[in-house]
C-alpha atoms as one frame of an Amber mdcrd trajectory, in Angstrom:
protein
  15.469 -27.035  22.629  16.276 -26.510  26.242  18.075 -23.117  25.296  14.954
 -21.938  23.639  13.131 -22.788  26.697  15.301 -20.981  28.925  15.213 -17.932
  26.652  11.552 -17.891  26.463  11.550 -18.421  30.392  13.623 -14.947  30.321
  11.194 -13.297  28.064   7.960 -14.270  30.501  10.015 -13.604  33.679  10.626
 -10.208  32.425   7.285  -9.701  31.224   6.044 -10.259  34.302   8.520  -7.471
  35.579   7.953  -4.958  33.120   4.461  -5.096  32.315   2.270  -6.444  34.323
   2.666  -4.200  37.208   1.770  -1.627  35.289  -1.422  -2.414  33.750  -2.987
   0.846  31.699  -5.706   2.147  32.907  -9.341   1.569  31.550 -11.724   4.185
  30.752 -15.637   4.201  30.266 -14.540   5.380  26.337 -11.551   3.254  25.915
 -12.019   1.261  22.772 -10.589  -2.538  22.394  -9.073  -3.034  18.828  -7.183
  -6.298  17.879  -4.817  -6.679  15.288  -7.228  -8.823  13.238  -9.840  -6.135
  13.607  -7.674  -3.038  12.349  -6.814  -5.186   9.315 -10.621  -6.114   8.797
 -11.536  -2.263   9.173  -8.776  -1.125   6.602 -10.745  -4.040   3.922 -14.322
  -2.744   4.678 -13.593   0.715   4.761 -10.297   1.843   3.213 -11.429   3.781
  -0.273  -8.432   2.842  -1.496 -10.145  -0.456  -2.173 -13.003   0.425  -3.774
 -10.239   3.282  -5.701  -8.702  -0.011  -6.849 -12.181  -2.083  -7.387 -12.799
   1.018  -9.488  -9.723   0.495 -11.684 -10.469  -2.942 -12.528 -13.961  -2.369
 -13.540 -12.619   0.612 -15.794 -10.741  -1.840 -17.645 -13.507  -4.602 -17.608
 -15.191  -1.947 -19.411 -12.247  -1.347 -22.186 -12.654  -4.581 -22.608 -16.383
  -5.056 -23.799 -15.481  -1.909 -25.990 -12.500  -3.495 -27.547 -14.942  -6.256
 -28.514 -17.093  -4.499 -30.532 -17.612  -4.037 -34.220 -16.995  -0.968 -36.115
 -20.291   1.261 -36.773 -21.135   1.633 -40.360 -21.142   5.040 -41.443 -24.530
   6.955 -42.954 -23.805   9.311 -46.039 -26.282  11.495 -48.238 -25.523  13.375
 -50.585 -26.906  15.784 -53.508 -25.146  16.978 -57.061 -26.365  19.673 -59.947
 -28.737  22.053 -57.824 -28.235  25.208 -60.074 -27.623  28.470 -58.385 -29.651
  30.565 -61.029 -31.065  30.201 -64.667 -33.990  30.500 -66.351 -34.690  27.026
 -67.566 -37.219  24.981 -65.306 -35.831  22.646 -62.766 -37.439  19.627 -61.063
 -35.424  19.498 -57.878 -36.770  15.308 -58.598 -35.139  14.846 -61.817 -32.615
  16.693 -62.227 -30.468  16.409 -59.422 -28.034  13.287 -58.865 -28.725  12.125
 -55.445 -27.115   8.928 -53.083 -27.909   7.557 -50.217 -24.840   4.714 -49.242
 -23.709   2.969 -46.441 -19.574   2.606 -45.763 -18.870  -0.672 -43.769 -15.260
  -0.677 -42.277 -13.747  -4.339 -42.812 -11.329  -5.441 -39.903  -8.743  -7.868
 -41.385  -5.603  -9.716 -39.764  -7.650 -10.739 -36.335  -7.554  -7.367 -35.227
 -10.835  -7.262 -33.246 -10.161 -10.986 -31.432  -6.303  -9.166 -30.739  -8.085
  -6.143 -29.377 -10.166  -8.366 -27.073  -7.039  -9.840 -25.818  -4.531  -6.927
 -24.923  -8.081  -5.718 -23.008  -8.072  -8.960 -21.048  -4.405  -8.329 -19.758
  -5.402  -4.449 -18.912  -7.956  -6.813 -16.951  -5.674  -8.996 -15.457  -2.780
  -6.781 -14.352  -5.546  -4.399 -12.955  -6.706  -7.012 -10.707  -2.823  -8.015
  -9.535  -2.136  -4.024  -9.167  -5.113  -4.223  -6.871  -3.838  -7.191  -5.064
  -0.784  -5.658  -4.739  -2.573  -2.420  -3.199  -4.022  -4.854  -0.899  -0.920
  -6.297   0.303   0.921  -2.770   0.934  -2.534  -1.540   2.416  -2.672  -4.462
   5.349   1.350  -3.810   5.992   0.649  -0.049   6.640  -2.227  -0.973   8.700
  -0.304  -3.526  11.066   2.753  -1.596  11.296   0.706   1.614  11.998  -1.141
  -0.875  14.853   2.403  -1.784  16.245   4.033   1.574  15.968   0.700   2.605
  17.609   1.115  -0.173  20.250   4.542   0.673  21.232   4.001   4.466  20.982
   1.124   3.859  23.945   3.503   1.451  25.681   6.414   4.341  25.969   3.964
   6.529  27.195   2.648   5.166  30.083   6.548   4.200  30.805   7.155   7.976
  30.828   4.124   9.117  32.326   5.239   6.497  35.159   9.065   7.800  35.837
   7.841  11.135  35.415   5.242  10.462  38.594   8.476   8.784  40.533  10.757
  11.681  40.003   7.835  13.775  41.112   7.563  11.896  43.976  11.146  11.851
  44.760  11.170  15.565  44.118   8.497  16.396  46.691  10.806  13.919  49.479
  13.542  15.940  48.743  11.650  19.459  49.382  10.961  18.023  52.776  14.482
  17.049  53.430  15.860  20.075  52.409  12.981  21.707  54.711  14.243  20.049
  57.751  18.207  20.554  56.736  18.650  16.913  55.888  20.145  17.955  52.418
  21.666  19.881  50.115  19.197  22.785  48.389  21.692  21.354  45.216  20.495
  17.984  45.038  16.680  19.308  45.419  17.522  21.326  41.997  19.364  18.861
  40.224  16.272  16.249  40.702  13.997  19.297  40.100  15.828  19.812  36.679
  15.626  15.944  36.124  11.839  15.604  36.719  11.244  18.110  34.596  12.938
  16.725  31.322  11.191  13.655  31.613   7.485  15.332  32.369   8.965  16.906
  28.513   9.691  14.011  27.537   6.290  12.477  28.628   4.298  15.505  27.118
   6.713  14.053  23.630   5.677  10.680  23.854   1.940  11.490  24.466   1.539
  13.566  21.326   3.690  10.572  19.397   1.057   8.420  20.771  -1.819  10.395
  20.038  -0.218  11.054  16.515   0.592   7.474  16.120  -3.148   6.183  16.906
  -4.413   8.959  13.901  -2.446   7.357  11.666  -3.562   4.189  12.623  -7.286
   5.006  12.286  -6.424   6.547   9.060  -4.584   3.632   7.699  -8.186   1.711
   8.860 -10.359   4.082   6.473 -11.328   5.764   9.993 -13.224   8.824   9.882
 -13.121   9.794  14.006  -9.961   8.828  16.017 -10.830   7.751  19.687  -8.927
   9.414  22.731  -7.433   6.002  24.108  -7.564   2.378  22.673  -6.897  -0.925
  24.413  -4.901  -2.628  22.260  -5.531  -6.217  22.846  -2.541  -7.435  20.973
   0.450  -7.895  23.403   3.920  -6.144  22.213   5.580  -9.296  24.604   3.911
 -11.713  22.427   6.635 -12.846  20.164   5.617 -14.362  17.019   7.738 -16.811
  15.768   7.618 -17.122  12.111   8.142 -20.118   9.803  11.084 -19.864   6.814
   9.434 -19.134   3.713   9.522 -21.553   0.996  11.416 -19.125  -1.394  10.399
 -20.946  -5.127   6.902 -20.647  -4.116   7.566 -16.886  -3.285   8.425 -16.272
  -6.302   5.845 -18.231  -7.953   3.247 -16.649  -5.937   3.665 -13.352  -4.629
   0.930 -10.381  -6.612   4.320  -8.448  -7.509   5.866 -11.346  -9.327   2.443
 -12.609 -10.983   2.193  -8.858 -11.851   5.681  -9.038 -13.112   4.797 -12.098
 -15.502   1.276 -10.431 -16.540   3.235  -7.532 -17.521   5.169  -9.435 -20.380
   1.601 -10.923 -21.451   0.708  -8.009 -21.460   3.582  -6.677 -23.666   3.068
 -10.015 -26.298  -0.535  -9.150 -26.787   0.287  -5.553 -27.727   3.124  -7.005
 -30.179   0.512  -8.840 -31.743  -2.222  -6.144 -32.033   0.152  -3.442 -33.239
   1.432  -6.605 -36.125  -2.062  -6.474 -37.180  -2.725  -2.794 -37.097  -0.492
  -3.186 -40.000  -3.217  -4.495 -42.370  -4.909  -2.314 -43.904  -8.898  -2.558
 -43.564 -11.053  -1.985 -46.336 -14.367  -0.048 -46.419 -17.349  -1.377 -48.530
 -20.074   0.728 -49.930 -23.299   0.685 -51.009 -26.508   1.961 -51.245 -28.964
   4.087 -54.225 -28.683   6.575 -56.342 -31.076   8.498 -58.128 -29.735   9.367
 -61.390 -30.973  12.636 -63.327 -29.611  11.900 -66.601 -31.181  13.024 -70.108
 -34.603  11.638 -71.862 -35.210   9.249 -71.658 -33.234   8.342 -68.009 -34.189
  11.113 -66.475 -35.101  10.341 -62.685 -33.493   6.951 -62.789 -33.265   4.966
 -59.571 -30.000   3.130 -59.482 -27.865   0.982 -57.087 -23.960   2.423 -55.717
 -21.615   0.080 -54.903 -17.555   0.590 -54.264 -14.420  -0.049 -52.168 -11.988
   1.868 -50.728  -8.581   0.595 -49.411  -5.380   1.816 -47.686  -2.380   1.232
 -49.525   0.434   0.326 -46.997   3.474   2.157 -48.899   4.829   4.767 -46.376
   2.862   3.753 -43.127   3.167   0.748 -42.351   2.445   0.913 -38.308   6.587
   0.511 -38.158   6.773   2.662 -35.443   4.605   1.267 -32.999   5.572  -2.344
 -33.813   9.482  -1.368 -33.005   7.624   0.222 -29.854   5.644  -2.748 -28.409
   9.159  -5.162 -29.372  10.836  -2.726 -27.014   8.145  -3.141 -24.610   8.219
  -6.861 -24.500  11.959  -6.716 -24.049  11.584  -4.703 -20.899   8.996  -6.597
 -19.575  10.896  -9.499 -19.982  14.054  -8.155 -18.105  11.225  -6.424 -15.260
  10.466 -10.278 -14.654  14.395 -11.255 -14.005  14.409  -7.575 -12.037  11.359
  -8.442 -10.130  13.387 -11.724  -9.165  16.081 -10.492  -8.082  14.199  -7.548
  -5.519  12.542 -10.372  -3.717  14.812 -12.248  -3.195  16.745  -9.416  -1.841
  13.823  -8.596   0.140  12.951 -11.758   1.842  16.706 -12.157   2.975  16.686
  -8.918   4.296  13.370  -8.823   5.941  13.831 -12.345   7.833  17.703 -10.980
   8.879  15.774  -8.192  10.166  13.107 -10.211  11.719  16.304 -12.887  13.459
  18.383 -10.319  14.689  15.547  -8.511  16.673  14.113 -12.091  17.979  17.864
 -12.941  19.471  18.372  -9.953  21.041  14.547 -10.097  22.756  15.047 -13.739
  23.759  18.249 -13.004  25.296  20.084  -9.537  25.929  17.568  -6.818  26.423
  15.513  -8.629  28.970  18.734  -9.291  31.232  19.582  -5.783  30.166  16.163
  -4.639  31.451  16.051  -6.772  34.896  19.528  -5.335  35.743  18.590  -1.780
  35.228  15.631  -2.450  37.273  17.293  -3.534  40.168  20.449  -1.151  39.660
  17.656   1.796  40.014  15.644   0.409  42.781  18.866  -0.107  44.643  20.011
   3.080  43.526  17.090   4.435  44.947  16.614   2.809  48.485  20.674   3.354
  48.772  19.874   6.990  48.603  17.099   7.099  50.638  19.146   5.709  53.077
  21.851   8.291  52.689  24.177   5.596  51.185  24.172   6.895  47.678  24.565
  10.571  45.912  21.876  12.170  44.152  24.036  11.579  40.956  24.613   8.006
  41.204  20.773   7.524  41.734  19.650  10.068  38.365  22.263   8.086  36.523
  21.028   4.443  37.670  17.003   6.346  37.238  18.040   7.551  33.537  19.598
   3.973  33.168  16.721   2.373  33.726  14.171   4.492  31.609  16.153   4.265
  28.661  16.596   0.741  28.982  13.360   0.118  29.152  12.714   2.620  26.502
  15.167   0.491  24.135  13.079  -2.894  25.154   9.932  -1.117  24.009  11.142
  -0.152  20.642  12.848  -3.070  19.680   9.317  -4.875  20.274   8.067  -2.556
  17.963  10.862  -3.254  15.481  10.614  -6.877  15.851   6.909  -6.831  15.144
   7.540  -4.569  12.522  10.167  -7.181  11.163   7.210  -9.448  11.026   4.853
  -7.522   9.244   8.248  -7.208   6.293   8.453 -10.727   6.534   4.537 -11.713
   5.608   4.649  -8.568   3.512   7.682 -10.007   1.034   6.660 -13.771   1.630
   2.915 -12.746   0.427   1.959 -14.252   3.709   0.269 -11.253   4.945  -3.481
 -11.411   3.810
């Protein structure tokens, strides 16, 4: 316990160091945007949602029309119209005429087994879209983080960039009054300008960085500069994940389960596809016949049936077996990927925590002082030019390496709530 402390102590002394003397600066246009807000933004306003809404209602749908009865079908038909001839016709009387209805029979539960496979399309929809959901809010946050840090390096390079300049213009005056060498003026010249490069790099990765953000949020317009309210020195600490209810509960697993369902309730539906459905019909006739039944009304009544000798829906049966089978070994696959995931994701997320609460801020405070000293030593005329580029370039990419592993640790997070389900 008293190590932790100590190791936290090192992570607040050094954020004091690093970033509070450095404090962005606010404009009238700035915009404020919390973690918790970006994720509420990507739910209202993300059409991937209502994409996925969309997809679940599509199915709700298949599933009222799986419900339904078969619509009888309306015939009419007429027999014995001559083509010529010169005996009299009574279009009446001697004509055979029918008027019959043909009523499709569904046998072997077919309808109720219909109604059921429609109910799983129902269900894994709604997992899929939970799934979507999950994978949506773990772009968004690491897009906010990535977005975070990207602003973070920026004003870090922005800020060297403005001490080299400065250091570059004492020089000038130095070698103005023969106090140095014209060599050291270029070689600090040279250095300057790779890092205003670099700083022109890391403002267009920030810039890009916040677009993807706002796009990730369902944005439509992308703001010049945000505030983001979130601290990258805020270290999260995370709790381990109960793994059984993991698996139990996480959308890809449920999905995973749904999916063999899914699978059964085809098995059964294709089973009864295999019995055959008869068709009843019935209806009038009106019968021309000879004297004296000529222009008889009568009443038609018949069957028609399948017979099941060469089809026998075989085919699709085998199919939907197969399809069971591999749903059942997705579910043992599924398994297995989580698991793999959540150990990976929380070594991930450990490795990056130890090194934050203990090596890179010592690293970070000594390259701060090496540079400063660096700095007033040449100043002084007890240093090279050399020694103080090296301790300068020290520094920044010291600092630069701080920054990013803050972004990879809170993007270590996001993997961790993202494979525990914990991110919602």
């Amino acid at each position: 316990m008293t190590l932790r402390l100590l190791r936290l102590g090192q992570v607040f002394v050094f954020a004091a160091l690093f970033f509070l003397p450095f404090p962005p600066s606010v404009e009238a246009d700035e915009v404020n945007l919390s973690l918790g807000a970006a994720l509420d933004s990507a739910r209202q306003q993300n059409p991937q949602v209502a994409l996925a809404r969309t997809r679940v209602s599509e199915a709700e749908g298949m599933r009222v029309q799986a419900g339904l009865i078969p619509n009888p079908s309306l015939y009419a038909t007429s027999e014995n119209t001559p083509l010529g001839g010169s005996q009299p016709f009574t279009f009446g009387n001697d004509t055979d005429d029918y008027v019959y209805l043909i009523q499709k029979i569904e046998l072997g539960g077919k309808r109720s087994r219909r109604v059921a496979f429609a109910s799983e399309n129902v269900s894994q929809m709604s997992l899929q879209t939970a799934v979507a959901m999950h994978q949506l809010l773990a772009r968004v946050a690491t897009a906010y983080w990535m977005a975070s840090g990207s602003a973070e390096l920026d004003h870090l390079y922005r800020r060297e960039a403005n001490t080299l300049d400065d250091m570059v213009n004492y020089n000038r005056g130095r070698v103005q009054k023969g106090a140095t060498a014209e060599a050291d003026l270029i070689r600090i010249q040279l250095e300057s300008d790779r890092f205003k490069t670099q700083a022109r790099m890391a403002a267009e990765q920030a810039r890009r960085s916040l677009i993807t953000l706002y796009r990730e949020m369902g944005g439509t317009t992308f703001p010049e500069s945000v505030v983001f309210t979130d601290r990258l020195d805020d270290l999260k600490e995370l709790r381990p994940p109960d793994l059984e209810a993991v698996l139990r509960d996480r959308p890809e697993m449920r999905a995973a389960r749904e999916r063999v369902k899914q699978a059964e309730a085809n098995l059964n539906l294709q089973r009864a596809n295999a019995v055959p459905d008869p068709q009843l019909m019935g209806g009038y006739k009106r019968f021309s016949g000879s004297p004296p039944y000529t222009g008889q009304n009568t009443l038609f009544f018949g069957f028609q049936v399948p017979l099941p000798i060469f089809d026998r829906n075989q085919g699709q049966i085998a199919a939907a077996q197969a399809r069971l089978m591999g749903a059942k070994d997705g579910v043992a696959d599924q398994e297995i990927a989580i698991r793999a995931e959540v150990a990976s994701a929380l070594s991930d997320y450990e490795s990056r925590r130890e090194a934050l609460l203990d090596v890179l801020p010592r690293m970070a405070h000594q390259a701060t002082e090496s540079n400063q000293i660096a700095a007033g030593a040449y100043r002084l005329g007890g240093a090279d030019i050399l020694r103080f580029l090296d301790a300068a370039r020290m520094n920044i990419e010291t600092q630069v390496l701080l920054v990013q592993t803050l972004i990879d640790y809170h993007v270590s997070v996001v993997n961790v709530e993202l494979v525990t389900g914990m991110l919602k």
